[in-house]
DRENPA-3360 file (N, C-alpha, C; in nm, 2 decimals, always signed):
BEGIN
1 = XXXXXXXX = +11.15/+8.15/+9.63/+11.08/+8.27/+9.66/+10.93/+8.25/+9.63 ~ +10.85/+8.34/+9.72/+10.74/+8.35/+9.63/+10.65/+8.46/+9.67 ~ +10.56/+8.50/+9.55/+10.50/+8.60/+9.56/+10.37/+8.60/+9.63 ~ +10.34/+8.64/+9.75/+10.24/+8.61/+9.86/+10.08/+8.67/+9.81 ~ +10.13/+8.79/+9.72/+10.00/+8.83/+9.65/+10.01/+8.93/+9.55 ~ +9.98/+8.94/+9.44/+9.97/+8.99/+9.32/+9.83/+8.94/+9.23 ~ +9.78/+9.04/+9.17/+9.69/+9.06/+9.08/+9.73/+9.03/+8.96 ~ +9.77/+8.92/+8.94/+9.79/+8.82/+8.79/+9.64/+8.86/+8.70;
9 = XXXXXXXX = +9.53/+8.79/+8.77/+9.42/+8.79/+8.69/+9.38/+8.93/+8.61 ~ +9.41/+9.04/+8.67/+9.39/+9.16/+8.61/+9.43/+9.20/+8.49 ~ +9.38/+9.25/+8.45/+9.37/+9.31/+8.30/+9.48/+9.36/+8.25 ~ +9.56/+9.42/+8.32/+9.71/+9.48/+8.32/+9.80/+9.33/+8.23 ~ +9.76/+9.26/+8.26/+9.87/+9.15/+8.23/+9.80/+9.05/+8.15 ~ +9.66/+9.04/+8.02/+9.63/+8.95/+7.99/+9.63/+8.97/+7.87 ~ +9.75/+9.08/+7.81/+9.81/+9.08/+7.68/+9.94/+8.97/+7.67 ~ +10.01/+8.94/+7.76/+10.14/+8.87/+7.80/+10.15/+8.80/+7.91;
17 = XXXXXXXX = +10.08/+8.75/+7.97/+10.03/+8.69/+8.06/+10.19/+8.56/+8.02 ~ +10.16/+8.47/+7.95/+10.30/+8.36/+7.95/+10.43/+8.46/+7.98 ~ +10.44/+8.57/+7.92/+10.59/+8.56/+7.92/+10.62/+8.67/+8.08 ~ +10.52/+8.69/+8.15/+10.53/+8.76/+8.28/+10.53/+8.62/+8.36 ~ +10.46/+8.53/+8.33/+10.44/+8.36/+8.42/+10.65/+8.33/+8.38 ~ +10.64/+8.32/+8.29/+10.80/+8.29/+8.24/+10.91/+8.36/+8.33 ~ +10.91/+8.49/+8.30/+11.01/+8.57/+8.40/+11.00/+8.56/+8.56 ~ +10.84/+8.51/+8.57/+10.88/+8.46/+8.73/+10.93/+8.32/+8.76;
25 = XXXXXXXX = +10.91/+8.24/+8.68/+10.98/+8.14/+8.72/+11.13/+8.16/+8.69 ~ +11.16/+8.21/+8.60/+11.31/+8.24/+8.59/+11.37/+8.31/+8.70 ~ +11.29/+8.41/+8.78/+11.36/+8.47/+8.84/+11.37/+8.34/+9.02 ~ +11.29/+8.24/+8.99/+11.31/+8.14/+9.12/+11.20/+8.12/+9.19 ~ +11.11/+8.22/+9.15/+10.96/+8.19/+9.22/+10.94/+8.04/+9.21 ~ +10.86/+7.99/+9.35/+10.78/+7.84/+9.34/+10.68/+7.89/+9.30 ~ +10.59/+7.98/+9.36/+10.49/+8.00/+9.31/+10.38/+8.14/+9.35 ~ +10.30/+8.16/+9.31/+10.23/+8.28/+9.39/+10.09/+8.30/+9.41;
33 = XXXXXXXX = +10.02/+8.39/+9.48/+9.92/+8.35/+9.54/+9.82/+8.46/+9.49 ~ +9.75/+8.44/+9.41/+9.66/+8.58/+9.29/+9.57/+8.60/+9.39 ~ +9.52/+8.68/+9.41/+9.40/+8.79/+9.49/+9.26/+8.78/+9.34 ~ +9.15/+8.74/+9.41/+9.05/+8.79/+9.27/+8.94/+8.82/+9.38 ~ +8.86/+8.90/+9.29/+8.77/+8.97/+9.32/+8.63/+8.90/+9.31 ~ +8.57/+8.86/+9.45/+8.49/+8.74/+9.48/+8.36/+8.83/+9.32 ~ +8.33/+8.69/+9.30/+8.26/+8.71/+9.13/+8.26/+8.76/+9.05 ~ +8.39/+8.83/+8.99/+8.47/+8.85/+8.91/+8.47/+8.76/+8.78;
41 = XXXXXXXX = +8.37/+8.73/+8.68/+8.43/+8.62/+8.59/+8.51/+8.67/+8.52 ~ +8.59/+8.74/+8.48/+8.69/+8.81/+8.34/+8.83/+8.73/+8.46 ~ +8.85/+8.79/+8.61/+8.91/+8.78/+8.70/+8.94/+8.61/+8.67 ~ +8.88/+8.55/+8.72/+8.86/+8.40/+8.73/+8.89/+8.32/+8.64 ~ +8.87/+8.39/+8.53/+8.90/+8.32/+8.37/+9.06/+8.34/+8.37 ~ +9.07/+8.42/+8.42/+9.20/+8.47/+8.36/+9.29/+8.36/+8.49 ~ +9.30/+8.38/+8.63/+9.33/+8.28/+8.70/+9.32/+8.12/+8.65 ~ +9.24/+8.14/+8.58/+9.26/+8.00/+8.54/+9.37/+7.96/+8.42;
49 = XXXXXXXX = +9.37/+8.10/+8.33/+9.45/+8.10/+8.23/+9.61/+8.07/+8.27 ~ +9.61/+8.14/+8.44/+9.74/+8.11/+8.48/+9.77/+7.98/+8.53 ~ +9.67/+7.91/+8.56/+9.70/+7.79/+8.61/+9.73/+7.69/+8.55 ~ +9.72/+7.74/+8.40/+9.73/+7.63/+8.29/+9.87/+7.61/+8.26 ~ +9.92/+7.73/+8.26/+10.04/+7.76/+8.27/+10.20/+7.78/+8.40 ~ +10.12/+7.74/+8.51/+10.17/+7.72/+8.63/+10.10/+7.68/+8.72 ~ +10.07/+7.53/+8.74/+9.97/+7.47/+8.79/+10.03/+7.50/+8.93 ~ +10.11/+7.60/+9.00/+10.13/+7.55/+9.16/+10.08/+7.67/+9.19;
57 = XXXXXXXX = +10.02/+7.78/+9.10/+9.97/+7.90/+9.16/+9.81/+7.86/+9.27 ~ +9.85/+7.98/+9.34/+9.72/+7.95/+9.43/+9.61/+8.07/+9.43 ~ +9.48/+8.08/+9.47/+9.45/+8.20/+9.49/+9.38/+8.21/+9.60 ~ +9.34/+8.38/+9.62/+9.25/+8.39/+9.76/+9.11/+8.44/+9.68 ~ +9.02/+8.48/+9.75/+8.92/+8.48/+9.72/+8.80/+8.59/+9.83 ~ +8.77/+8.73/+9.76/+8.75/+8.76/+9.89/+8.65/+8.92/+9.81 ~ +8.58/+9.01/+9.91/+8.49/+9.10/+9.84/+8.58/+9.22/+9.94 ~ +8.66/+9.30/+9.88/+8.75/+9.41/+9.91/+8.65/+9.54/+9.91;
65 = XXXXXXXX = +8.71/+9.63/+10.04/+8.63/+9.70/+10.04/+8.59/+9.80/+9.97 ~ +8.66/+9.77/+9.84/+8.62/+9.94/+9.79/+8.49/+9.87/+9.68 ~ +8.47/+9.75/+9.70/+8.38/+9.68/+9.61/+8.25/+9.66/+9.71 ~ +8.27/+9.70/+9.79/+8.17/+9.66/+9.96/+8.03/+9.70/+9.91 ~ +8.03/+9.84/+9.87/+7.84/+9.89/+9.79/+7.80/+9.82/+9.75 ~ +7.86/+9.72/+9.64/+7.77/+9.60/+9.55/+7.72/+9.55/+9.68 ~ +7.69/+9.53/+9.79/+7.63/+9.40/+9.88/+7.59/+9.55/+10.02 ~ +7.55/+9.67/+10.00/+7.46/+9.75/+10.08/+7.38/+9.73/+10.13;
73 = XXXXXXXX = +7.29/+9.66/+10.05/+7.12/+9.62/+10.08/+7.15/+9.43/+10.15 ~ +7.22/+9.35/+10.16/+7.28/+9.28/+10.18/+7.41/+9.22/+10.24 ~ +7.47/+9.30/+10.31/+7.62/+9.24/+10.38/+7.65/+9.09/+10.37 ~ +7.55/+8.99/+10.35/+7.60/+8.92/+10.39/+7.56/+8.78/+10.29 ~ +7.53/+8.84/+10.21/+7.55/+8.79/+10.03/+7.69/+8.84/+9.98 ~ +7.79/+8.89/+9.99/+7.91/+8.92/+10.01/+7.98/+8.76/+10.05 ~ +7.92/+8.78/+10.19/+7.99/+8.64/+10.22/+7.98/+8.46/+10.10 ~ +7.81/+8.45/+10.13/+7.78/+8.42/+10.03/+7.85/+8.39/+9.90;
81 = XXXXXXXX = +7.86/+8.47/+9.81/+7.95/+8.51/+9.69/+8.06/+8.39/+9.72 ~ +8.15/+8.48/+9.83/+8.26/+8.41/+9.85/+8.31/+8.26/+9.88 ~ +8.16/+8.22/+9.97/+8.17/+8.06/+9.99/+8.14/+8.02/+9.84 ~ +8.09/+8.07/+9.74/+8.03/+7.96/+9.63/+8.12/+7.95/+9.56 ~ +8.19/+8.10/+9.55/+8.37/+8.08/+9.46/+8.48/+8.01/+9.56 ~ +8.46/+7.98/+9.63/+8.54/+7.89/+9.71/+8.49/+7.75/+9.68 ~ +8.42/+7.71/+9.69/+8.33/+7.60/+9.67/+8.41/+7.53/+9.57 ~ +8.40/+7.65/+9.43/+8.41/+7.61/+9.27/+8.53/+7.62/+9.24;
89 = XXXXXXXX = +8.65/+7.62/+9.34/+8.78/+7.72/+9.28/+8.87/+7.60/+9.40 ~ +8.96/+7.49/+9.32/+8.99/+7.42/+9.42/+9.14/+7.49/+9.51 ~ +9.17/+7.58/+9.42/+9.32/+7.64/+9.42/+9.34/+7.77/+9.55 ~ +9.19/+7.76/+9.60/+9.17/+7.82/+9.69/+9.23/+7.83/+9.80 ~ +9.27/+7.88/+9.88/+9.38/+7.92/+10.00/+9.34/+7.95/+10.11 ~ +9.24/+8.11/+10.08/+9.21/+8.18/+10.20/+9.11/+8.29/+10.11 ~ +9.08/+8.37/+10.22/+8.97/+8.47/+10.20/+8.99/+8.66/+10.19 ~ +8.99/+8.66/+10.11/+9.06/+8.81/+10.06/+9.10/+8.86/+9.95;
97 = XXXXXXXX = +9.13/+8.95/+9.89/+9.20/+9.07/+10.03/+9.06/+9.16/+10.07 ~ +9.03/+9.15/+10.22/+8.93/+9.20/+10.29/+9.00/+9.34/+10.36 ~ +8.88/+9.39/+10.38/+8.91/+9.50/+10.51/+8.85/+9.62/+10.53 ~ +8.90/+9.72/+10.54/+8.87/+9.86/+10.57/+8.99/+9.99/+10.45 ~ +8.89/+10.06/+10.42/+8.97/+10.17/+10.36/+8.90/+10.27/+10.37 ~ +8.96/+10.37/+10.46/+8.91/+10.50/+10.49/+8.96/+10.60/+10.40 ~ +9.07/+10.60/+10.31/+9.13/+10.70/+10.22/+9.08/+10.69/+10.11 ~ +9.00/+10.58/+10.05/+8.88/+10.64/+9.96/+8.79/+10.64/+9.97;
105 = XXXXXXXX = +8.72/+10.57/+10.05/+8.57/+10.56/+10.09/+8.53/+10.54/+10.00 ~ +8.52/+10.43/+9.90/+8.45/+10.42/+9.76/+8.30/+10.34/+9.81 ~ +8.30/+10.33/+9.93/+8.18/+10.22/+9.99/+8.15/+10.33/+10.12 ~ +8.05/+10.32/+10.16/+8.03/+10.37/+10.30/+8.06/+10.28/+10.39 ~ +8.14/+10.39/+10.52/+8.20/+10.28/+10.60/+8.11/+10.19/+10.72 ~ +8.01/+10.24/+10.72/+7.90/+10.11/+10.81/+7.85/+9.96/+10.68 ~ +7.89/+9.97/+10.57/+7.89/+9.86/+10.49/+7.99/+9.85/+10.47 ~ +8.11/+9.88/+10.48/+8.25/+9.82/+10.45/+8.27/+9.73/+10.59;
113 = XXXXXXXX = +8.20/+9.73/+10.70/+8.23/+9.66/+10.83/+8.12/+9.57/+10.82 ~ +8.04/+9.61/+10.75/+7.93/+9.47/+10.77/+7.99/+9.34/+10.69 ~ +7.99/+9.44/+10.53/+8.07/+9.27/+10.47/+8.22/+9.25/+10.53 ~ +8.32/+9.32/+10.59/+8.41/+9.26/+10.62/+8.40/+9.15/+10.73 ~ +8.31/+9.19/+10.83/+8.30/+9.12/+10.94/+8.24/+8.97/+10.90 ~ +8.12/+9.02/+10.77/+8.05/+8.85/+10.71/+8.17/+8.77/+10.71 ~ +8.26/+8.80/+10.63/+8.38/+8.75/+10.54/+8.46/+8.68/+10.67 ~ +8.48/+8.77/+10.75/+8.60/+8.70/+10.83/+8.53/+8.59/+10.99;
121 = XXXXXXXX = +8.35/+8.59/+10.95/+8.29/+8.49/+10.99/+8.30/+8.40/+10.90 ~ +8.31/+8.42/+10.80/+8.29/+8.27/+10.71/+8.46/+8.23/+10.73 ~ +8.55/+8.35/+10.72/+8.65/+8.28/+10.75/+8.72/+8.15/+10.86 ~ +8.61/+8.18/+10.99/+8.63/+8.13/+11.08/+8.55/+7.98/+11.07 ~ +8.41/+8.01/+11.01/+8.35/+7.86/+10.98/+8.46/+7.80/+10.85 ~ +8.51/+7.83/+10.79/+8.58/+7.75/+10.69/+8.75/+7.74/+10.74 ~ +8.77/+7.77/+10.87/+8.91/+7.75/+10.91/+9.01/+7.77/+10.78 ~ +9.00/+7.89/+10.73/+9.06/+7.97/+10.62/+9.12/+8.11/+10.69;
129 = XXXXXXXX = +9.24/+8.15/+10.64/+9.32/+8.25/+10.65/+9.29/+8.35/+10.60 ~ +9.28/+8.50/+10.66/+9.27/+8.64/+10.57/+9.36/+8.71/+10.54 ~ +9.32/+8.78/+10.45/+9.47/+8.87/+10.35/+9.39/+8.98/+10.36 ~ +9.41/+9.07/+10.46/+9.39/+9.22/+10.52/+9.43/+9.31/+10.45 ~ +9.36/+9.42/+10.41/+9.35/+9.52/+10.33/+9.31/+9.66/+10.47 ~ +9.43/+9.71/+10.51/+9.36/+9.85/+10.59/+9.42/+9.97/+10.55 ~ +9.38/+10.04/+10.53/+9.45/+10.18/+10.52/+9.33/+10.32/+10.61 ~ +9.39/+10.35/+10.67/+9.37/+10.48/+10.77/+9.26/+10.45/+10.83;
137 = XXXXXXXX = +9.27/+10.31/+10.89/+9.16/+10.23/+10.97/+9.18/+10.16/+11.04 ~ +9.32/+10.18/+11.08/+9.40/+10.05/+11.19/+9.34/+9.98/+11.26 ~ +9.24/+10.08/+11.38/+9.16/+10.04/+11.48/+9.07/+9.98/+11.47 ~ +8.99/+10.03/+11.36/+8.82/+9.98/+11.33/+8.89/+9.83/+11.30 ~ +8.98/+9.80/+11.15/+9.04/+9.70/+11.11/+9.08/+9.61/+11.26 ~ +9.16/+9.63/+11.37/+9.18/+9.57/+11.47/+9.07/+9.49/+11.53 ~ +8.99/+9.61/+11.58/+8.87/+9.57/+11.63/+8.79/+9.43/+11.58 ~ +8.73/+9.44/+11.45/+8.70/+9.38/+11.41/+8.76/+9.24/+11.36;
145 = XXXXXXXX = +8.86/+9.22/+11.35/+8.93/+9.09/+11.39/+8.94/+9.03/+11.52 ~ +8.95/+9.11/+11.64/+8.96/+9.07/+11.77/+8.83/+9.03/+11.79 ~ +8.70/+9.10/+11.74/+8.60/+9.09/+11.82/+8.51/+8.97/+11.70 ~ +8.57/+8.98/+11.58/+8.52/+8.86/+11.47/+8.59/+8.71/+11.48 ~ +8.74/+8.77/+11.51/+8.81/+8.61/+11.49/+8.81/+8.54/+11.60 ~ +8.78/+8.58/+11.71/+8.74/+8.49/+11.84/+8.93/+8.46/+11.91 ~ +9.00/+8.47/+11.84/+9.15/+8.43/+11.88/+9.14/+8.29/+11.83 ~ +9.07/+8.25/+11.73/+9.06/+8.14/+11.62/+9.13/+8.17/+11.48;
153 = XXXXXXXX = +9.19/+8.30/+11.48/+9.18/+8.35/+11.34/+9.32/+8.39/+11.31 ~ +9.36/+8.32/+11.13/+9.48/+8.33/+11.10/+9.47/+8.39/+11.01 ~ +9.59/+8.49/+10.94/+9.59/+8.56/+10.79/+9.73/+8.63/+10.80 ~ +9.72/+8.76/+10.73/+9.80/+8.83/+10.66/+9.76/+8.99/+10.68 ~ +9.90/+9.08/+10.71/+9.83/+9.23/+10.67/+9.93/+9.26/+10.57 ~ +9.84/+9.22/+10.49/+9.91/+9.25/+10.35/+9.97/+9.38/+10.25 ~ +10.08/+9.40/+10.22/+10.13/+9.54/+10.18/+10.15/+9.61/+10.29 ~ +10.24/+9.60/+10.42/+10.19/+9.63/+10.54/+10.28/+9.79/+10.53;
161 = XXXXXXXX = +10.22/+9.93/+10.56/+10.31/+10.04/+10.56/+10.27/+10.09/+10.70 ~ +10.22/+10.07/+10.80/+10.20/+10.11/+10.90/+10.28/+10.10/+11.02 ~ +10.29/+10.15/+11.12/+10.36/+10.21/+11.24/+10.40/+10.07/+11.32 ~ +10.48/+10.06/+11.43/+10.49/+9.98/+11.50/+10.37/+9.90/+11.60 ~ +10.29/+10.02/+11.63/+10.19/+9.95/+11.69/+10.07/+9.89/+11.62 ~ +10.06/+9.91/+11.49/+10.02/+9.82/+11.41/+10.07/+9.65/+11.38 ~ +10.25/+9.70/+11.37/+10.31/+9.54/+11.33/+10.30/+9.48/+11.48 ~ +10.31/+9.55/+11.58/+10.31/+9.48/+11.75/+10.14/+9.44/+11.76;
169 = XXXXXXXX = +10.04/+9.49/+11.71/+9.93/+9.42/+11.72/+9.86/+9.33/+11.62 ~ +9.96/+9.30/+11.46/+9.88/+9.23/+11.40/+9.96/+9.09/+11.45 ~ +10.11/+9.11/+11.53/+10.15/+9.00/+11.55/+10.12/+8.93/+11.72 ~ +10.05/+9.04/+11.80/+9.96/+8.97/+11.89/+9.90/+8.88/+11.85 ~ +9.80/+8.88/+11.75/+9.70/+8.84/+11.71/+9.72/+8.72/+11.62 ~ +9.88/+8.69/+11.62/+9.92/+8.56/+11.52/+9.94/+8.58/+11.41 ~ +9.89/+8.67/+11.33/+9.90/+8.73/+11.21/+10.07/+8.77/+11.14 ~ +10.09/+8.74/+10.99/+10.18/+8.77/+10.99/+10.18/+8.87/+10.90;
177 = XXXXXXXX = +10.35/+8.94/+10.87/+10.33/+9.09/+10.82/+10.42/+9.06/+10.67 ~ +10.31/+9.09/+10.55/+10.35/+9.10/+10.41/+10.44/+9.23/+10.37 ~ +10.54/+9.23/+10.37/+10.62/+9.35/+10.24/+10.62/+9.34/+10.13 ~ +10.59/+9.43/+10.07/+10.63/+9.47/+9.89/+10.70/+9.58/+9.90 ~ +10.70/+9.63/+9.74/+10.83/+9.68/+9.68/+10.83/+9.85/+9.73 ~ +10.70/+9.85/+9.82/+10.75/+9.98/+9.89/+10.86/+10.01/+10.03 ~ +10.87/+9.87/+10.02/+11.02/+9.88/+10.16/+11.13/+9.92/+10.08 ~ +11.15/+9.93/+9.94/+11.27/+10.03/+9.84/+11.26/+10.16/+9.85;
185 = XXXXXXXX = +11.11/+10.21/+9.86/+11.15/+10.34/+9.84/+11.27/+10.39/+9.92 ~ +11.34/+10.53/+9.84/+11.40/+10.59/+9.96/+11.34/+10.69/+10.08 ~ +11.20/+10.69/+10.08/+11.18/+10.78/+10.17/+11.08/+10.68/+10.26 ~ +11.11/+10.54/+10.24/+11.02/+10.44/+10.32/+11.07/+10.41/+10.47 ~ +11.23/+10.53/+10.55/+11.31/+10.46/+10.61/+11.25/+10.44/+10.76 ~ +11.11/+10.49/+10.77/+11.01/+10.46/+10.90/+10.97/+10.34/+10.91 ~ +10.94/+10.29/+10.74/+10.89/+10.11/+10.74/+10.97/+10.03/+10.76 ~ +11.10/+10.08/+10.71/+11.27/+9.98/+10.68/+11.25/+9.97/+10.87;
193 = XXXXXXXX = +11.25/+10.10/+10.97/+11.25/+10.04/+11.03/+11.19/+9.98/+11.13 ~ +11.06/+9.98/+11.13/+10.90/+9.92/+11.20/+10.96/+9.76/+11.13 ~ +10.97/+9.74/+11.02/+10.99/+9.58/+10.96/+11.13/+9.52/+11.02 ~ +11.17/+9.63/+11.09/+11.34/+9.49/+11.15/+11.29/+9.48/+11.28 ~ +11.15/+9.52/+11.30/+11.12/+9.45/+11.48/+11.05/+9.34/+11.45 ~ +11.02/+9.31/+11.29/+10.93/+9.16/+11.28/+11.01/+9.07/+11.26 ~ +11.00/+8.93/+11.36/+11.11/+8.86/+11.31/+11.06/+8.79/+11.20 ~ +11.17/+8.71/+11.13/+11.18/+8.66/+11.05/+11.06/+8.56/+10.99;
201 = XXXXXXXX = +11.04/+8.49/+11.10/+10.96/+8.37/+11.10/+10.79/+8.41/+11.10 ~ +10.79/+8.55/+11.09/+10.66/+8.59/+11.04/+10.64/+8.71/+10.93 ~ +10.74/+8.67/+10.85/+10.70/+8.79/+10.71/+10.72/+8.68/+10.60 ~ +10.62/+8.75/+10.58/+10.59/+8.74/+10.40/+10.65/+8.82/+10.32 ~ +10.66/+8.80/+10.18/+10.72/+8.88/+10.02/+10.60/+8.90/+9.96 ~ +10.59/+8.99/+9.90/+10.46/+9.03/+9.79/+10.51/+9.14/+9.69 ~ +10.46/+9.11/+9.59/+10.47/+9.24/+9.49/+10.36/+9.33/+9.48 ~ +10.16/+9.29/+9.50/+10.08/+9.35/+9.50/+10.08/+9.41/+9.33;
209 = XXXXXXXX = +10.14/+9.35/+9.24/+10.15/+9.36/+9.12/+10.02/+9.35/+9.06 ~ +9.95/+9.44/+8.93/+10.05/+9.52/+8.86/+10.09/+9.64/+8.93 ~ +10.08/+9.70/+9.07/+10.08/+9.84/+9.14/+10.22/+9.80/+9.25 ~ +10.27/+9.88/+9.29/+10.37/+9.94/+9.33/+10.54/+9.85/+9.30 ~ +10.55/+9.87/+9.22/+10.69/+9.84/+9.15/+10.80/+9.88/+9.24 ~ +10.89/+9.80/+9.25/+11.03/+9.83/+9.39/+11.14/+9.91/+9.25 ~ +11.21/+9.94/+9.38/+11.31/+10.03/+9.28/+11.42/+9.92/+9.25 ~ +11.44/+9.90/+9.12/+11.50/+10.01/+9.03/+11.35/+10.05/+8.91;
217 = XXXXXXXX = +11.24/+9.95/+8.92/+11.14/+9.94/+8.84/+11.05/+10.04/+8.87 ~ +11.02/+10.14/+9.00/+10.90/+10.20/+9.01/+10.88/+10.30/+8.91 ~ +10.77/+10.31/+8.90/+10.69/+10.39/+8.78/+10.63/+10.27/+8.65 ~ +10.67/+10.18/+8.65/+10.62/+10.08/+8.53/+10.51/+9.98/+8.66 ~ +10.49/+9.87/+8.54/+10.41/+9.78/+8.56/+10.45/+9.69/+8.66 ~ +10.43/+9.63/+8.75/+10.49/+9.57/+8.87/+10.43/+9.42/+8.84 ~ +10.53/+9.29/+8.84/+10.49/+9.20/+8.82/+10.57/+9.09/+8.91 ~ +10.54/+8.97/+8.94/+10.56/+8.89/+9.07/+10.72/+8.90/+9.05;
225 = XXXXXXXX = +10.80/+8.87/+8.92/+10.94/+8.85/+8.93/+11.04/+8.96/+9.02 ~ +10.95/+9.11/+9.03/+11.00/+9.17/+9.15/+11.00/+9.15/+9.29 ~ +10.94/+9.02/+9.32/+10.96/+9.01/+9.48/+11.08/+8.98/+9.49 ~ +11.18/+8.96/+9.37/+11.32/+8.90/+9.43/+11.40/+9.05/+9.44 ~ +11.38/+9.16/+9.47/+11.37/+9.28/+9.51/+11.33/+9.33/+9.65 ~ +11.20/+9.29/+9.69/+11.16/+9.30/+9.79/+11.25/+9.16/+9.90 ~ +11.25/+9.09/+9.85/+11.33/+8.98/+9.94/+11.48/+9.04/+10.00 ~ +11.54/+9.12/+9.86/+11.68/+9.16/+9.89/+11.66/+9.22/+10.01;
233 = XXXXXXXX = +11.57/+9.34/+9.99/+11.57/+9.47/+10.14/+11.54/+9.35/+10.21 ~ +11.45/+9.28/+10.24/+11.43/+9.22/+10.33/+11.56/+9.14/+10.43 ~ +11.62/+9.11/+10.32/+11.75/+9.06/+10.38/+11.85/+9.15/+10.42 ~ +11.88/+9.25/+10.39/+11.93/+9.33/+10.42/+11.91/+9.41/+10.55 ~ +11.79/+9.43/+10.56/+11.76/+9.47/+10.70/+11.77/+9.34/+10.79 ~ +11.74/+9.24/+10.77/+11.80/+9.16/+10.85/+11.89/+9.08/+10.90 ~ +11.95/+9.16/+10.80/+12.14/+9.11/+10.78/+12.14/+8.97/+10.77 ~ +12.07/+8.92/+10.70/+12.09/+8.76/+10.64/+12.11/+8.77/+10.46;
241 = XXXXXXXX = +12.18/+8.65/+10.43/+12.20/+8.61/+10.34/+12.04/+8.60/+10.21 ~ +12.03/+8.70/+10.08/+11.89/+8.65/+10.04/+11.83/+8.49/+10.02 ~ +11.95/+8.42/+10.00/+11.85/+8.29/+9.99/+11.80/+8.25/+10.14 ~ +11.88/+8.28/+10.23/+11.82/+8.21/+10.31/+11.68/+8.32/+10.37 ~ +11.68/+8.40/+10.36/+11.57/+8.48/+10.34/+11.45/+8.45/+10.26 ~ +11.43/+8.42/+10.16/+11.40/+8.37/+10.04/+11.28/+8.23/+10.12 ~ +11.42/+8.11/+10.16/+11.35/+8.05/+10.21/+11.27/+8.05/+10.34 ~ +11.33/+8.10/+10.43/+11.23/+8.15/+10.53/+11.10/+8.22/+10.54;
249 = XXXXXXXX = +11.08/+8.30/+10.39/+10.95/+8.35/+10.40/+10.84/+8.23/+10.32 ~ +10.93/+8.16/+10.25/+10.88/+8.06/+10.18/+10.82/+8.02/+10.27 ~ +10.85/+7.91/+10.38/+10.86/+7.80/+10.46/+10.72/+7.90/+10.52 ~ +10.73/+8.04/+10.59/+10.62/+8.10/+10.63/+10.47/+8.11/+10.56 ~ +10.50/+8.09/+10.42/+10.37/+8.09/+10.34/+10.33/+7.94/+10.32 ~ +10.40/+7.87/+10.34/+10.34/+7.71/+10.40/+10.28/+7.70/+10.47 ~ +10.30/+7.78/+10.57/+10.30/+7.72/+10.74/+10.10/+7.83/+10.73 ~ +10.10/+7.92/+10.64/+9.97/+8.00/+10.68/+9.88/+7.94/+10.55;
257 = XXX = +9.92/+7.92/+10.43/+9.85/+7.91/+10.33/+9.81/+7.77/+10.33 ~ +9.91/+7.65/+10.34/+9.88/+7.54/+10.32/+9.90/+7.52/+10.21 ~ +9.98/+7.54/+10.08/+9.95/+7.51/+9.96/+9.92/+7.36/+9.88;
% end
């Protein structure tokens, strides 16, 4: 199994950091893919702290938009940022988690499109993969991949809770579709069913840990050993056996990450 993206480096986990790395390998993980926050040093330190202790972890690397203000007067020092910690960070993968968020607007949204669009140009000059971040911006978010990635462009819509014509257009686009531990809820049964139209050979597992914990764990701390939760639903909706589920999302985070 493995966990496609969780916030290891965060703060949430750098009291116990070993014995959260411990319970995911116990629970079968090869390995997982940390999200930090492009120049982040507390973030980075701490990624590194994981790597000491699980050298197969990977990370992405990327300026999210609710972080987008820092780089107003600038969009494209954002980008910037991101090539230098890529540069310096060999464990590097891909670029993200990028995008659009309209449900908090913690940035204004004519700067949340400027540095996204930097980002997912540098994506394209560095033949690197994005880990998409959209909430109540489908379109704009569409747009701007169509009209940025050129149909050159590979990634992720990561944490994906959106409608069918969302999963039918991020998988035009090549893109594959990430679930976490919100395909447990019981009142998720619109997503249970938008996710049995994606086949197999393009989803990912994620926990998005320390935040949204699958059931039986929601309400606590969410940490990567729960993607072997998210895998179950996953298998279940598609009436396969979990290992072999397991591996098939595996073999799919190969085939995009490159690890």
């Amino acid at each position: 199994m493995i966990d496609s993206h969780c916030h290891l480096a965060d703060e949430a986990f750098s009291s116990d950091l070993d014995a959260v790395v411990d319970r995911a390998k116990a629970a079968g993980l090869e390995r997982v893919l940390i999200v930090l926050e492009a120049g982040n040093a507390s973030e980075a330190a701490q990624a590194e702290r994981v790597a000491a202790l699980w050298p197969e972890v990977r990370v992405t690397i990327g300026v999210h938009p609710h972080q987008a203000h820092q780089f107003a007067a600038d969009p494209t020092r954002a980008a910037a940022v991101v090539r230098d910690q890529l540069a310096a960070t060999p464990s590097a993968r891909a670029i993200g988690e990028i995008g659009l968020d309209y449900h908090y607007d913690f940035s204004p949204r004519e700067v949340q499109h400027a540095v996204f669009r930097a980002q997912v140009r540098l994506a394209r000059e560095r033949q690197l993969p994005v880990v998409i971040h959209t909430r109540e911006a489908d379109e704009d978010t569409l747009a701007v991949l169509r009209e940025e990635g050129g149909g050159e462009l590979s990634g992720v819509l990561h944490c994906f809770t959106g409608g069918p014509s969302l999963a039918d257009a991020g998988l035009a686009l090549g893109f594959f579709i990430s679930v976490a531990g919100i395909i447990t809820f019981p009142k998720a049964e619109a997503l249970r069913e938008t996710i049995k139209r994606v086949p197999m050979e393009r989803l990912l597992t994620e926990t998005d840990s320390p935040f949204l914990a699958p059931v039986p764990h929601r309400g606590k701390r969410n940490e990567p050993a729960h993607v072997a939760r998210v895998v179950s639903a996953l298998a279940e909706l598609h009436r396969t056996p979990p290992a072999d589920l397991a591996a098939r999302t595996a073999a799919n985070f190969h085939t995009l990450f490159r690890p």
